[in-house]
Backbone as a printed PyTorch tensor [residue, N CA C, xyz], in Angstrom:
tensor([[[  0.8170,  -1.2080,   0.0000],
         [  0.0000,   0.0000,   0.0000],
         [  0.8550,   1.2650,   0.0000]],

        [[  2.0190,   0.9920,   0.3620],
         [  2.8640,   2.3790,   0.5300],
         [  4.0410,   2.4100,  -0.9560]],

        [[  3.4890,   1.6880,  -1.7500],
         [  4.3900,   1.8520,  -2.9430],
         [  3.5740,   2.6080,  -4.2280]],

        [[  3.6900,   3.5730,  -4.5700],
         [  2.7740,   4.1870,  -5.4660],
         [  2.7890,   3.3590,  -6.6620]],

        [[  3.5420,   2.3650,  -7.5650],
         [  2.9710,   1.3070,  -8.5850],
         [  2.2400,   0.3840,  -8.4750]],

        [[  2.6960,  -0.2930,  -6.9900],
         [  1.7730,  -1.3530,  -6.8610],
         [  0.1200,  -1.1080,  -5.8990]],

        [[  0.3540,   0.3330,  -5.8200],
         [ -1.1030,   0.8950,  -5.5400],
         [ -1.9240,   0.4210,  -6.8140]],

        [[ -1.1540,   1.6050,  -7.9630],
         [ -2.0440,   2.2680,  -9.0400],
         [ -1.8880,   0.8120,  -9.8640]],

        [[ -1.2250,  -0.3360,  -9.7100],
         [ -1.7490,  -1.5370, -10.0960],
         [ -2.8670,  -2.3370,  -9.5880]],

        [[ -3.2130,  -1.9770,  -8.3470],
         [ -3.8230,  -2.9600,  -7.7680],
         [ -5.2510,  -2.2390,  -7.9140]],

        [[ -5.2650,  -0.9370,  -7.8540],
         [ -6.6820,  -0.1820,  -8.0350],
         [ -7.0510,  -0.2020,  -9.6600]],

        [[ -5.7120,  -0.7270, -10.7970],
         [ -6.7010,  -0.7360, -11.7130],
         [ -7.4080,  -2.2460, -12.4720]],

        [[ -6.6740,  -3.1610, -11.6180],
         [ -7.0220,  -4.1160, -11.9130],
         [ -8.3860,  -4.6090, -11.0700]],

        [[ -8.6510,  -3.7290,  -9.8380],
         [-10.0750,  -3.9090,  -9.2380],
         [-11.1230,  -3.1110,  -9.9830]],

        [[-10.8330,  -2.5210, -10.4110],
         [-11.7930,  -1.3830, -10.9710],
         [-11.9940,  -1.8420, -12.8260]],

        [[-11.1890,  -2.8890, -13.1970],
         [-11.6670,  -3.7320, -14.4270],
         [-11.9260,  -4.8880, -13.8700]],

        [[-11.4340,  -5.5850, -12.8380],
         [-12.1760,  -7.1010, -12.5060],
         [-13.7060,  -7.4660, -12.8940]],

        [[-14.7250,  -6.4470, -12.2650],
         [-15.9620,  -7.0810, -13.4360],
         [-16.3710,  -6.9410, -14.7980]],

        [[-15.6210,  -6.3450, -15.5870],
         [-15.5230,  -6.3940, -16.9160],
         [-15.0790,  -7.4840, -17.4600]],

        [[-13.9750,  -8.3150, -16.4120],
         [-13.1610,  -9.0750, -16.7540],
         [-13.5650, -10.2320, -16.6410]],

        [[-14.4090, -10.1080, -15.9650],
         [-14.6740, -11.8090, -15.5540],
         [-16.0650, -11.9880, -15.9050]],

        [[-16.7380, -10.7340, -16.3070],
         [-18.1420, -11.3670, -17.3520],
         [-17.6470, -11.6030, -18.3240]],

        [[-16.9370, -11.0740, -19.4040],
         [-16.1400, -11.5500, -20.5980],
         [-15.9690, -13.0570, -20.5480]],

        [[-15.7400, -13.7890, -19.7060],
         [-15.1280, -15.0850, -19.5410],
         [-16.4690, -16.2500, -18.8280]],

        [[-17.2490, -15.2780, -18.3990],
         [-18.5950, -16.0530, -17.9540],
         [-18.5040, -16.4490, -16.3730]],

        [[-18.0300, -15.8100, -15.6940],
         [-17.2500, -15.5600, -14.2890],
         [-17.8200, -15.0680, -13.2910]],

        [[-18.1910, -15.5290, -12.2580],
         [-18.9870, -14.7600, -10.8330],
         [-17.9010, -14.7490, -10.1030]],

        [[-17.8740, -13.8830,  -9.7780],
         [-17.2590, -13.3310,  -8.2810],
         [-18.2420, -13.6690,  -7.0480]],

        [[-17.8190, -14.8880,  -6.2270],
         [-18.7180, -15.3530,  -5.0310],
         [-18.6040, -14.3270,  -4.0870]],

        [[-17.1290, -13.9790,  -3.7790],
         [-16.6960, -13.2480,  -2.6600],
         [-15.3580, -12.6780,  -2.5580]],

        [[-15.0610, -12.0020,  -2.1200],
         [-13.1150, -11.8510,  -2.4980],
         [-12.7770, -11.1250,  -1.0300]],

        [[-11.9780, -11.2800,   0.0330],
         [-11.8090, -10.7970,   1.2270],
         [ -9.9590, -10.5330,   1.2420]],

        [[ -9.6190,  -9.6780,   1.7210],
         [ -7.9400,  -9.5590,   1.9680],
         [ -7.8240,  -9.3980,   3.5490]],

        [[ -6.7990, -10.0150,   4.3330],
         [ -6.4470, -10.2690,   5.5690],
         [ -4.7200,  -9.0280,   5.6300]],

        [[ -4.9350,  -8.1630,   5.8530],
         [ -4.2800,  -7.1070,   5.5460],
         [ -2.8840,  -7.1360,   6.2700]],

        [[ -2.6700,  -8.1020,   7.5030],
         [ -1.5330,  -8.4040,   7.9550],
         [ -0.4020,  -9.2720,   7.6490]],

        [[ -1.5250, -10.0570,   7.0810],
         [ -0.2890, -11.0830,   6.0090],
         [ -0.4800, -10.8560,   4.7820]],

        [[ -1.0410, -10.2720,   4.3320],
         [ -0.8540,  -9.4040,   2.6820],
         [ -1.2080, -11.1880,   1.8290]],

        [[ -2.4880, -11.4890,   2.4240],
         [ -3.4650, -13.0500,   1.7080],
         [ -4.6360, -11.8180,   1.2300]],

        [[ -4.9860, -12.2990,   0.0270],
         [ -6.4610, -12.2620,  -0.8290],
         [ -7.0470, -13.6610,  -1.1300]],

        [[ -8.1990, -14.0060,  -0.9170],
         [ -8.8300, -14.9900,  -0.8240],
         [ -9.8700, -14.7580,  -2.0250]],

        [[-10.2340, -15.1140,  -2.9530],
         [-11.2480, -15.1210,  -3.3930],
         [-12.0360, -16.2700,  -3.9790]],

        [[-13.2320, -16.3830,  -3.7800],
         [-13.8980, -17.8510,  -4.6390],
         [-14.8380, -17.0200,  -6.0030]],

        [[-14.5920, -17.8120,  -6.7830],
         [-15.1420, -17.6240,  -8.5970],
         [-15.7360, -18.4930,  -8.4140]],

        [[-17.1060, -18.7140,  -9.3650],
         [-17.4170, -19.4060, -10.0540],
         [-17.5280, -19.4600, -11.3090]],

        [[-16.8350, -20.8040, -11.8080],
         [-16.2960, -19.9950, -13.4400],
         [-16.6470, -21.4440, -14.5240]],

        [[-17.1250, -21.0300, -15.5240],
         [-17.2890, -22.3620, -16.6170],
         [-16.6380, -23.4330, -16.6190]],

        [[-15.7330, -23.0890, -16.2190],
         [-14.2450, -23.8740, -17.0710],
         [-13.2460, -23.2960, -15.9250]],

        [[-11.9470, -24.0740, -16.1230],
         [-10.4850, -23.4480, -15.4830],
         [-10.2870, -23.5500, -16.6430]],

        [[-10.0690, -23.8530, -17.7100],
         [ -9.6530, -22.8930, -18.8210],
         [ -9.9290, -21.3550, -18.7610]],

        [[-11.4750, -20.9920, -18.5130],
         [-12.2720, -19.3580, -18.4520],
         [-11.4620, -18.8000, -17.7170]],

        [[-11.1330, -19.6320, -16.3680],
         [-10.1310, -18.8040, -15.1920],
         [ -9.0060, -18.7200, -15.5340]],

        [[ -7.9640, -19.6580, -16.1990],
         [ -6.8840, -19.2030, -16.4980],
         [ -6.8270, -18.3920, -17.7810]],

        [[ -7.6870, -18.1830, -18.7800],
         [ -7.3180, -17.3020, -19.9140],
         [ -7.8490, -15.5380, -19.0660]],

        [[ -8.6470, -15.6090, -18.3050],
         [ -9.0300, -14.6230, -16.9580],
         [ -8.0000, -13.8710, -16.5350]],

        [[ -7.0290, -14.8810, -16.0730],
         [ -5.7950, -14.5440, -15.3000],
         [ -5.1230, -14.2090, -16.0530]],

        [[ -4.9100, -14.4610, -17.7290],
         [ -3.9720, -14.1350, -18.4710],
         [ -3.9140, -12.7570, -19.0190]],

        [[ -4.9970, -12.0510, -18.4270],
         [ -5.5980, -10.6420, -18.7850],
         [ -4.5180,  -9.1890, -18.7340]],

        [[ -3.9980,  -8.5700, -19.0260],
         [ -2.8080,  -7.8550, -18.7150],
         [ -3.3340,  -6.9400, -17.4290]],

        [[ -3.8590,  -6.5590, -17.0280],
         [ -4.4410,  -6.4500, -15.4170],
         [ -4.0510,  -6.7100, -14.8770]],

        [[ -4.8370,  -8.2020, -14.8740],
         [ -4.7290,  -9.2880, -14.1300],
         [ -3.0530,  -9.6360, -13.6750]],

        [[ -2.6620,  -9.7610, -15.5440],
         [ -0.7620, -10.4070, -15.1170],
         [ -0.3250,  -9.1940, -14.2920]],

        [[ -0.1530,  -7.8690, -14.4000],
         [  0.2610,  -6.5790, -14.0430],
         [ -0.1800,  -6.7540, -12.7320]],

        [[ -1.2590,  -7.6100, -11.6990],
         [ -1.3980,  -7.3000, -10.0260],
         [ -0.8730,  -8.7010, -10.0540]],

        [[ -0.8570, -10.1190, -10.8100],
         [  0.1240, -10.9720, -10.1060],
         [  1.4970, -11.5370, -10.1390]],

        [[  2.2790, -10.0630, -10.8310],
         [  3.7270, -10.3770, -11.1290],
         [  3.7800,  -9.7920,  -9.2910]],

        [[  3.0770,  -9.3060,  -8.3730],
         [  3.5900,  -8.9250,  -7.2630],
         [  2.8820,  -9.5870,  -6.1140]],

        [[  2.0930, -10.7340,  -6.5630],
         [  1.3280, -11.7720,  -5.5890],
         [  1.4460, -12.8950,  -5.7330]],

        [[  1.2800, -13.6750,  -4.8320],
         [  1.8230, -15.3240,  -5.0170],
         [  0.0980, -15.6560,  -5.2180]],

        [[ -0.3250, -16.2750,  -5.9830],
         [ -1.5160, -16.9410,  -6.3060],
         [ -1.6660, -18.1600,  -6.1540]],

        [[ -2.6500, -19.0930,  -6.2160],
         [ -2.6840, -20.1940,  -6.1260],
         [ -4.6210, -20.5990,  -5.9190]],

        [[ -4.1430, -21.6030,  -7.1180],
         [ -5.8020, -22.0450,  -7.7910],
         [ -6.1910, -23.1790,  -7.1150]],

        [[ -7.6180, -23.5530,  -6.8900],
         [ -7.9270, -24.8730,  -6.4330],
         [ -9.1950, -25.2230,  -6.7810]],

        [[ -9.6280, -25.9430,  -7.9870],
         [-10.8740, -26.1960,  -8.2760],
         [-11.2960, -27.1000,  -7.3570]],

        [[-12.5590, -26.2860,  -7.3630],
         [-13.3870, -27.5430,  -5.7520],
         [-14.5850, -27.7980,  -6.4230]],

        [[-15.3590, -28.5680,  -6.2930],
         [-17.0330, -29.0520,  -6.9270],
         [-17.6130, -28.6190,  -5.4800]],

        [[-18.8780, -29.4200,  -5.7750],
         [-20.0780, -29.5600,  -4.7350],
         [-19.6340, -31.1960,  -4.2670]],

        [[-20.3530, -31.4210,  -3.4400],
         [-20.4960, -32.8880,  -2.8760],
         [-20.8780, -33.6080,  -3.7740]],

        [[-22.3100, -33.2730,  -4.3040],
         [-22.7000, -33.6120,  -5.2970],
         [-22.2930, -33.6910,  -6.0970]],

        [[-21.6910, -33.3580,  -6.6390],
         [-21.1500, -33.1090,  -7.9940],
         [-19.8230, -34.3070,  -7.7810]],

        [[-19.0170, -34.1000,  -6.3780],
         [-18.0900, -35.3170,  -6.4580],
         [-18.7210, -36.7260,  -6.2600]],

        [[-19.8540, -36.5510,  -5.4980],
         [-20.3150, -38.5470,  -5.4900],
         [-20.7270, -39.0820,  -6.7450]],

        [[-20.9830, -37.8070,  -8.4380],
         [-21.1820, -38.4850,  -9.6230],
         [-20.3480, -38.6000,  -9.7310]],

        [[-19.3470, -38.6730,  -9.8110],
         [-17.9220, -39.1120, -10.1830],
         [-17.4040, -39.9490,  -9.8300]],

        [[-17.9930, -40.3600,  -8.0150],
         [-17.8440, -41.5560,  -7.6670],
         [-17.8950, -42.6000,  -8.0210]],

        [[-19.4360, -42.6130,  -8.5530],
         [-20.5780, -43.8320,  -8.9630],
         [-20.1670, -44.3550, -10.2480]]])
């Protein structure tokens, strides 16, 4: 917060995020930041992880995570994992 690039990066990649992620067919569930350990959390719901990673490939997007460690984790429903079971 105290670096004036990675401000004016991070405010412009929030301020296109929903442009960005209807383009791709993308909900934003929720997105929360824990400001002491410099974590952003967010859950998508998204078509595809293809949608999410061509998402991420957005120059925005790359421009706020050349300075954040990211990390993806597709999760289903319950449901959705016991068809997979069967």
């Amino acid at each position: 917060m105290h670096n004036e690039k990675v401000r004016k990066i991070s405010i412009d990649a929030a301020n296109k995020m929903d442009k960005l992620v209807k383009k791709y067919g993308i909900k934003v569930v929720g997105s929360w930041t824990s400001m002491p350990d410099h974590t952003n959390i967010s859950v998508y719901d998204a078509p595809s992880m293809e949608a999410l990673l061509k998402c991420s490939m957005e120059p925005e997007i790359m421009a706020w995570m050349s300075y954040n460690m990211t990390e993806t984790k597709p999760i289903m429903t319950l449901e959705e994992t016991m068809k997979l079971m069967k």
